[in-house]
C-alpha positions as CSV (number, residue, x, y, z in Angstrom):
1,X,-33.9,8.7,4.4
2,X,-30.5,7.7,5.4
3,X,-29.1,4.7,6.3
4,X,-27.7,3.2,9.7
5,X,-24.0,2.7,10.3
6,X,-25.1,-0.4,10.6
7,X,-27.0,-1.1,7.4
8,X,-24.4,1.2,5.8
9,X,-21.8,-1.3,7.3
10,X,-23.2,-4.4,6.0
11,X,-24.0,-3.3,2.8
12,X,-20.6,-2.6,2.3
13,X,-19.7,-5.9,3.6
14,X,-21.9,-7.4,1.0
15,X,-20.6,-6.3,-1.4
16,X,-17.1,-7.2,-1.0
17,X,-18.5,-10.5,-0.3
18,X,-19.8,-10.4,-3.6
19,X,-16.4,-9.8,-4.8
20,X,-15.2,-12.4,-3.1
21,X,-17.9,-15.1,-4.0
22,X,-16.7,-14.2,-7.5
23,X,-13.3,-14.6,-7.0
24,X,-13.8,-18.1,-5.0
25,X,-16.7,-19.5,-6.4
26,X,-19.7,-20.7,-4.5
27,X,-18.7,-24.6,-4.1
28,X,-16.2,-24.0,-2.2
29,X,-17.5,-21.4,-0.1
30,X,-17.9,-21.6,3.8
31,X,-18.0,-18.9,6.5
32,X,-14.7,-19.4,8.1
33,X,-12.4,-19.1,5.4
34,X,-14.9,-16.1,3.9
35,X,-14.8,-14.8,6.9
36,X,-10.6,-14.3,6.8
37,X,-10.3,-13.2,3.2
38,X,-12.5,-10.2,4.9
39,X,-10.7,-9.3,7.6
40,X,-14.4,-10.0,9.7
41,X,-15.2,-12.7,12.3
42,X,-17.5,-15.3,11.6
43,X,-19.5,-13.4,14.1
44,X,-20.2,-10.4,11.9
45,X,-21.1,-12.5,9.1
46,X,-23.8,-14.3,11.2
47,X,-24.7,-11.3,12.7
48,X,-25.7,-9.4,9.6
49,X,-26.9,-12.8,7.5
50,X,-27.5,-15.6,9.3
51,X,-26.4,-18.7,8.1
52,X,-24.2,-19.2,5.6
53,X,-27.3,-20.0,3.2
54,X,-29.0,-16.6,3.8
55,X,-26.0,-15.1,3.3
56,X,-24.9,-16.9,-0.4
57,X,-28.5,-16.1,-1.5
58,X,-28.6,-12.1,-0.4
59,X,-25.1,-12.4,-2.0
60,X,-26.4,-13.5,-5.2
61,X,-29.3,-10.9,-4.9
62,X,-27.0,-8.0,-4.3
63,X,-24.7,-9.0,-7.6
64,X,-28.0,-9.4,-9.7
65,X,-28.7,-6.0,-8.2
66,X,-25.5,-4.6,-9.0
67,X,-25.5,-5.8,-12.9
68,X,-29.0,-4.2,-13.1
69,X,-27.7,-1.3,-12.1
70,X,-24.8,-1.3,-15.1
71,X,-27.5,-1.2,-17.6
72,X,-29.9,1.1,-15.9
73,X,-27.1,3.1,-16.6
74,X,-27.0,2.6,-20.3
75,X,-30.8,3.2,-20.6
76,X,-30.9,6.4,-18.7
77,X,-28.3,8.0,-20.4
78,X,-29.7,6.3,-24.6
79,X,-33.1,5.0,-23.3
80,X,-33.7,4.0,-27.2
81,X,-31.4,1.2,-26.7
82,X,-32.5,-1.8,-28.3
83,X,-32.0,-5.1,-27.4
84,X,-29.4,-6.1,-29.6
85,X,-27.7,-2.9,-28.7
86,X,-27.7,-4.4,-24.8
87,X,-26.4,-7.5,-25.8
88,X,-23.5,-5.6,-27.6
89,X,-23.0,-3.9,-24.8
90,X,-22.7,-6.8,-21.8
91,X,-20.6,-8.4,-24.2
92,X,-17.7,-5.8,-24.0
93,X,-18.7,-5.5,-20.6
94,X,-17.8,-8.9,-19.7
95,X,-14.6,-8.4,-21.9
96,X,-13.4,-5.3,-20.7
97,X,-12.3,-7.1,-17.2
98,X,-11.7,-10.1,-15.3
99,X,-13.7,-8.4,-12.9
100,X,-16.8,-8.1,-14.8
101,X,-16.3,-11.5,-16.3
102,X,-16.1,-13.3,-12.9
103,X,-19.1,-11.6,-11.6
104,X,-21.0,-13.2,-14.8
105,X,-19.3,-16.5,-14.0
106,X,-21.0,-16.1,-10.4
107,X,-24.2,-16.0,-11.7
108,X,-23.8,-19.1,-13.8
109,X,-22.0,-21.0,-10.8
110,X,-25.4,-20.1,-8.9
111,X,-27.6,-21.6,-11.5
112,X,-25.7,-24.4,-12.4
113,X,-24.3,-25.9,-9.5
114,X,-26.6,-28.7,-7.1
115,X,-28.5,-26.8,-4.7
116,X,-27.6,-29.3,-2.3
117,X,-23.8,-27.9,-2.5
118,X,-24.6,-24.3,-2.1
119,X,-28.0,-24.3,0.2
120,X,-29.5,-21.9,-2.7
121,X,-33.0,-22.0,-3.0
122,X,-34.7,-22.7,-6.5
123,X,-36.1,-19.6,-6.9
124,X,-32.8,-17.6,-6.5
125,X,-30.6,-19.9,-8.5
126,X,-33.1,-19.5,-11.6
127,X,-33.3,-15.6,-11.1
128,X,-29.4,-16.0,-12.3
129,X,-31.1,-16.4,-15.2
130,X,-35.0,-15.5,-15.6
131,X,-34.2,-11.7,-14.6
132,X,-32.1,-11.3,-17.6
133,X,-34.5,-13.1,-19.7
134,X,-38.0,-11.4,-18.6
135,X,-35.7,-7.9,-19.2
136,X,-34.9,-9.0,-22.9
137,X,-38.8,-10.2,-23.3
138,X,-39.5,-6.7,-22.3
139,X,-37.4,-4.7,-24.0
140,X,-37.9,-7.2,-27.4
141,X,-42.0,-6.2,-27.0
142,X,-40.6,-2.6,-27.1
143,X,-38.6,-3.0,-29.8
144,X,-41.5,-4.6,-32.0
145,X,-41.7,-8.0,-31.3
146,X,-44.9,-9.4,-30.7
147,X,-45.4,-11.0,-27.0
148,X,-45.3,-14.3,-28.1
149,X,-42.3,-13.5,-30.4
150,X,-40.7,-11.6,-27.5
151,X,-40.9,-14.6,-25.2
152,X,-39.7,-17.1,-28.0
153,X,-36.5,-14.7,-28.8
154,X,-35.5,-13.6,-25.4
155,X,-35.2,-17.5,-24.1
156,X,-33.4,-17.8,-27.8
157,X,-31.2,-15.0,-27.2
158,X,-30.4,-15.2,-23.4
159,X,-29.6,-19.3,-24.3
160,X,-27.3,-18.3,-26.8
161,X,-25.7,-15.4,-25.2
162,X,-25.2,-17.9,-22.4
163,X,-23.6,-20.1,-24.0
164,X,-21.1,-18.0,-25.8
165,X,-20.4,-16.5,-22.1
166,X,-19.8,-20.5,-20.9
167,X,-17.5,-21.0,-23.7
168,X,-15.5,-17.8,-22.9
169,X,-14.9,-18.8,-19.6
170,X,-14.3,-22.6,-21.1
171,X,-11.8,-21.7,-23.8
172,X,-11.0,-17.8,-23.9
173,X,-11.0,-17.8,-27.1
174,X,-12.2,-14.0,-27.5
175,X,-10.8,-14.2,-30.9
176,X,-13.4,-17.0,-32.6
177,X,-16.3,-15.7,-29.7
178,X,-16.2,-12.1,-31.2
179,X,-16.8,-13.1,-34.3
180,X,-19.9,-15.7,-33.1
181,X,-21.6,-13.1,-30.9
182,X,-21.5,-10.5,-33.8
183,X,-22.9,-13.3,-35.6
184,X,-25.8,-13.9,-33.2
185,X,-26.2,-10.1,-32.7
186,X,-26.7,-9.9,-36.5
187,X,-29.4,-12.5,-36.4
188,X,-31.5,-10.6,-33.6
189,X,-31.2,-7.7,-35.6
190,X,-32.9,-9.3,-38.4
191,X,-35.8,-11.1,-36.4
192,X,-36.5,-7.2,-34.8
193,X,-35.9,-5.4,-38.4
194,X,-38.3,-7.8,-39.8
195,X,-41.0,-7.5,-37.0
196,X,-41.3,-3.8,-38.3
197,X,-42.2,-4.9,-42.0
């Protein structure tokens, strides 16, 4: 079934406001200004989101959204992927542009920062996070893992791999981070080669 102009319309809107949340930040970020940098009137905005809250938190759906759709990709074209093989890949995903990284750092800024600054309610700002862990709990059970082991790793894992993504925005220092991620990707590899002994 198709869509409206007019859900066709907003869509599109959202997700150059994506773009632009990603650009900005979220601290900062209030309709009038937003609003500009689009070429819209505050008008539209409230017209297809509400208020500025309802429109942060279905723009922090739609970029969650949008980087599940990157590695849908991966697994429908090598659904044998494994987890560590993921990991590899968001981590030259994130590297390959200051495009990709800044839509990352978006979904760090949403977890991190006081809900009280940007009106985001609790269960979107952890999604930044839990989505990408209940995926690698998932995909860990497939690989071998044990439930509980699954569990245990992925929040190992997606801590880690945040970490080394904080410290790249932090320091750039792609150099020294290459070599710690291959490091940490080694160490998965191990835990899931040693689940199948």
């Amino acid at each position: 079934m198709a869509r409206t102009p007019d859900l066709e319309r907003r869509q599109e809107l959202l997700d150059r406001i994506v773009v632009y949340l990603a650009d900005e930040g979220l601290a900062q970020a209030t309709l009038r200004p937003m609003a500009a940098a689009l070429d819209v009137s505050i008008n539209r905005l409230v017209h297809h989101f509400g208020s500025k809250e309802e429109l942060l938190a279905t723009a922090m759906r739609r970029a969650i959204e949008t980087q599940i759709a990157v590695q849908a990709e991966w697994l429908e074209k090598n659904p044998r992927l494994t987890m560590v093989e993921i990991y590899r890949k968001w981590w030259r995903w994130i590297n390959d542009s200051p495009a990709n990284l800044a839509a990352i750092r978006l979904n760090y800024e949403a977890a991190a920062l006081d809900p009280k600054v940007t009106g985001l309610a609790g269960d979107v700002r952890a999604d930044q996070i839990g989505v990408w862990r209940h995926a690698a709990e998932m995909r860990l059970e497939h690989d071998g893992l044990s439930h509980d082991q699954a569990v245990m790793e992925a929040s190992l894992a997606k801590a880690t791999f945040t970490g080394l993504v904080m410290d790249l925005f932090a320091t750039g220092d792609r150099r020294r981070l290459n070599k710690v991620f291959s490091e940490f990707a080694n160490r998965l590899a191990a835990v899931v080669d040693a689940a199948h002994r």
